[in-house]
BAKEVO-540550 format. One record per atom (N, C-alpha, C, O): x, z, y. Coordinates in steps of 0.02 Angstrom, whole numbers, plus 32768, in hexadecimal, padded with zeros to 4 digits. Layout:
// BAKEVO-540550
XZY...
***
This chain:
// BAKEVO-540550
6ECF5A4B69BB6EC35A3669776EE559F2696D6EE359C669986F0359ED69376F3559B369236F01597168F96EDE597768C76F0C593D691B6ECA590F690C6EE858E468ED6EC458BB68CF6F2958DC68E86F5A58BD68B46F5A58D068686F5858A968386F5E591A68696F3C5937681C6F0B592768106EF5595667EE6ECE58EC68156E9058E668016EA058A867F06ECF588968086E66588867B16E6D585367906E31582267CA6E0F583B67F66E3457EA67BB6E1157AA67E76DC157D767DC6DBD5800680A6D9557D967BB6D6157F867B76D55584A67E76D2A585A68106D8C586D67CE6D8B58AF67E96D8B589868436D60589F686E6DC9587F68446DD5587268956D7A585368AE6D5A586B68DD6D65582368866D3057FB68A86CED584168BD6CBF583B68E56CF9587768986CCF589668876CD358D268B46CA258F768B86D0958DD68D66D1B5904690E6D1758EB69586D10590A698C6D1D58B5694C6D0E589D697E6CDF5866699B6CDF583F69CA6CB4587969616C59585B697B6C36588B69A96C2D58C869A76C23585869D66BF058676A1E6BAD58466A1E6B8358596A486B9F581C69F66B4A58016A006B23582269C56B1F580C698C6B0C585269D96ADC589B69BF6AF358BB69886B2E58C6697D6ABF58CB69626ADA58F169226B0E58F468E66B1658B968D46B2C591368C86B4658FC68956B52592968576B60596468506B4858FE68346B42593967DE6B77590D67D46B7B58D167E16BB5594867AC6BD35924678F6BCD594D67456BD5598A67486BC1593267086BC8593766CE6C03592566A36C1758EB66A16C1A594E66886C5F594866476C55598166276C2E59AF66336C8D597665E76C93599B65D06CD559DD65C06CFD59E865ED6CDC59FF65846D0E5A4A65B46D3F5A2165B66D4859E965A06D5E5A4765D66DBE5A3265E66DB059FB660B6DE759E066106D8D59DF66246D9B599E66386D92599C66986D8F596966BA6D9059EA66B36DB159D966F86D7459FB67206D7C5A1D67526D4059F067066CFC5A1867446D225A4867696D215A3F67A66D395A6B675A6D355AAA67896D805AA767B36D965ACD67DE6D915A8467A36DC75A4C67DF6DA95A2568066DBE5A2568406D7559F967F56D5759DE68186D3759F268446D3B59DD687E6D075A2A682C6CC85A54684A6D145A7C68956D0B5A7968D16D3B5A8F68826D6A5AAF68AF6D865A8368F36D8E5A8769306D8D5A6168CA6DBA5A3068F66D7359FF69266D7F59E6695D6D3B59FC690B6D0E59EC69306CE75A0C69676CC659F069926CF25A5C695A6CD35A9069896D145A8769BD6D0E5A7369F76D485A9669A36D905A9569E46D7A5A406A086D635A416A416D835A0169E86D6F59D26A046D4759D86A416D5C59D46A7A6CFF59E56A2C6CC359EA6A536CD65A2C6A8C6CBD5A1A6AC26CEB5A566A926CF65A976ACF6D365A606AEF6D255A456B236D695A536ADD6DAE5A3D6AF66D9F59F86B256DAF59FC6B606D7E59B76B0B6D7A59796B256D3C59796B2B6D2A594D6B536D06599F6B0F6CD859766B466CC559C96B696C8C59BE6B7E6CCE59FC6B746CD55A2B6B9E6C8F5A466B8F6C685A436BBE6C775A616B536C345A7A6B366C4F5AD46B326C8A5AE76B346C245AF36B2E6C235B456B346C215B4F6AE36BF45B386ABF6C5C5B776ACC6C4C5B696A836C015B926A656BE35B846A316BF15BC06A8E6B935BDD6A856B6D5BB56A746B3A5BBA6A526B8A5B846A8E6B435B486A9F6B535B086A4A6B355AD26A486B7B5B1A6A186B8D5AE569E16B7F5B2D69A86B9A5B6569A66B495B0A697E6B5A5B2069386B675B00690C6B5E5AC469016B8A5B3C68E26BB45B2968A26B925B3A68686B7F5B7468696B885B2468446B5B5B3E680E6B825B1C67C86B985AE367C46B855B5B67876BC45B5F67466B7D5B5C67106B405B5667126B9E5B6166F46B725B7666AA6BA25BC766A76B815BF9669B6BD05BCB66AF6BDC5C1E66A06BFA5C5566CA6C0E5C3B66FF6C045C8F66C96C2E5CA666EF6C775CA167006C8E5CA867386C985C9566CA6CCC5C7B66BD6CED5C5166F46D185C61671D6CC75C0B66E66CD55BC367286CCB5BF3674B6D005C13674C6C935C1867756C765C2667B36CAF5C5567CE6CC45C4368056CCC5C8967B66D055CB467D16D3A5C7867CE6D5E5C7968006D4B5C4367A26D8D5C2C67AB6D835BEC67EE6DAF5BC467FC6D555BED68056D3E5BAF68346D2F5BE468636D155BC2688F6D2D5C22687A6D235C6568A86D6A5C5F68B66D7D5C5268EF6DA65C6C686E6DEF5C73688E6E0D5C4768A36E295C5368D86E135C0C688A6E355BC7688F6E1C5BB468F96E405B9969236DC65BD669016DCB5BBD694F6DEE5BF469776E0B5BE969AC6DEA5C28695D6E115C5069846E585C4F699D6E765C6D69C96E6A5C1D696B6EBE5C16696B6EC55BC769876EF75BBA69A96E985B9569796E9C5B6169AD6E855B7269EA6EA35B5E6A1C6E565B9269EE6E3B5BA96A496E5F5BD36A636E5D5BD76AA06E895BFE6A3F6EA95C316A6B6E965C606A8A6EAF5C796ABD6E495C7A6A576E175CB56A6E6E015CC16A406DF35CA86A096DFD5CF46A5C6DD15D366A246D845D396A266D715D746A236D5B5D146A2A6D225D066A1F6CF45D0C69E56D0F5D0D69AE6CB95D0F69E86C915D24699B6C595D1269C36C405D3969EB6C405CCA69B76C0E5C9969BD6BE45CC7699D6C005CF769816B895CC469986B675CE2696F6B3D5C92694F6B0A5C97692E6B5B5C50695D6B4E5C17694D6B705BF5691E6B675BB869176BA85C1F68F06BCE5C0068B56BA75C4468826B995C7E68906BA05C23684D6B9E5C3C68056B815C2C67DE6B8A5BEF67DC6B585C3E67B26B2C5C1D67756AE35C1367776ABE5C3E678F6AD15BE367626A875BBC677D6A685C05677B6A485C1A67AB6A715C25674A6A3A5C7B67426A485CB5677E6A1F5CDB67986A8C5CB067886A965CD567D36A885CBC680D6A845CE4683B6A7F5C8568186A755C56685F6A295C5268636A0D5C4C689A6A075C57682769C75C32683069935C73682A69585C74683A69BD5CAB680E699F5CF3681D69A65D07685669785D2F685D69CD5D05689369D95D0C68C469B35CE268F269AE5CF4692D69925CA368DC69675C8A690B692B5CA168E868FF5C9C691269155CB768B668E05CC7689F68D75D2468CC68A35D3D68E3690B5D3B68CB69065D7D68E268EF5D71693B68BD5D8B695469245D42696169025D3C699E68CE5D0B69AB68D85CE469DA68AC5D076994685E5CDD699B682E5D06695F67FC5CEC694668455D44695068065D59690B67C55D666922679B5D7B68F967B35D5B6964676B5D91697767555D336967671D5D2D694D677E5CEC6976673E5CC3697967385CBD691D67155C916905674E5CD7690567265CD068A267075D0168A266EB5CF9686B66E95D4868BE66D35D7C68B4670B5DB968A866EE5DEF68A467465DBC68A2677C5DED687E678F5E0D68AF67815DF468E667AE5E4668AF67E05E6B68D1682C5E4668C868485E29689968395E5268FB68745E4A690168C55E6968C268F65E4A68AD68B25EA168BB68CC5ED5687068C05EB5683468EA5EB46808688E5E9C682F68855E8B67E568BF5E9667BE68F25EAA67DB68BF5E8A676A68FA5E8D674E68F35E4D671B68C15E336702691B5E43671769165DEB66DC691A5E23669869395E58669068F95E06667869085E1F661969245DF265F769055DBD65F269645DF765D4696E5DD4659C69455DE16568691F5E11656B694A5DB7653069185DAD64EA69235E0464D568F45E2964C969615E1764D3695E5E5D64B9694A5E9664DE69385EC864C0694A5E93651169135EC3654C68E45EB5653E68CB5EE3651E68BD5E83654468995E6D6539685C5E9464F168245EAD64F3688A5E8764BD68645EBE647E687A5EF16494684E5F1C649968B15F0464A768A35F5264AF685E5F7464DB683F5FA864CD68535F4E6508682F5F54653567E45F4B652367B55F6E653667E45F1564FB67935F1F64D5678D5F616498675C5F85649167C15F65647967C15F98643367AF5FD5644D67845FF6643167DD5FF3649F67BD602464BA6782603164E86775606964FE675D5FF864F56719600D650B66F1600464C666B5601264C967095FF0648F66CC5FFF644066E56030643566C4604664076719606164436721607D6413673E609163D8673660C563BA6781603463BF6787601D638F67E26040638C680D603163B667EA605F6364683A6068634C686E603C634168A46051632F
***
């Protein structure tokens, strides 16, 4: 990953090591360059398992283009199950830990429109 293409902020932001980091902006303005170039960072120099780093988008969109962009800086064909959207990542830990809330594991999420469908047909309602 080319660390010369990043602005003074982006660079600082790829290459922070003392704990967490949110970075917030807005569109066009580089996240998912950053978010990329920070996952390649973190596996490349400091020698992390990319399993072990999530990525988390607001859409699917970023999440496949931050899926291709590492594949083509890492030079593997990989499919993390730790990049995608806060609703896919956080269903997936909700699915492997469901017995401690009471749930099965299957459950199904409802959107608002399942959702009425789903009440209209236990009333009854057309």
């Amino acid at each position: 990953m080319d660390l010369h293409l990043l602005n003074i902020e982006q660079k600082k932001a790829v290459e922070h090591q003392q704990g967490p980091l949110l970075v917030l902006s807005g569109a066009g303005t580089g996240k998912t360059r950053v978010l990329t170039s920070r996952f390649v960072y973190i596996v490349k120099n400091l020698n992390c398992d990319f399993n072990k780093i999530v990525a988390v988008t607001f859409t699917n969109k970023a999440a496949n283009e931050i899926k291709e962009r590492l594949n083509k800086a890492l030079q593997k064909n990989f499919e993390s199950p730790w990049i995608g959207t806060f609703h896919s990542i956080f269903a997936k830990f909700l699915r492997k830990h469901a017995h401690l809330v009471g749930l099965k594991s299957n459950f199904n999420i409802l959107d608002s429109e399942d959702q009425k469908k789903t009440y209209q047909a236990s009333f009854g309602i057309l």
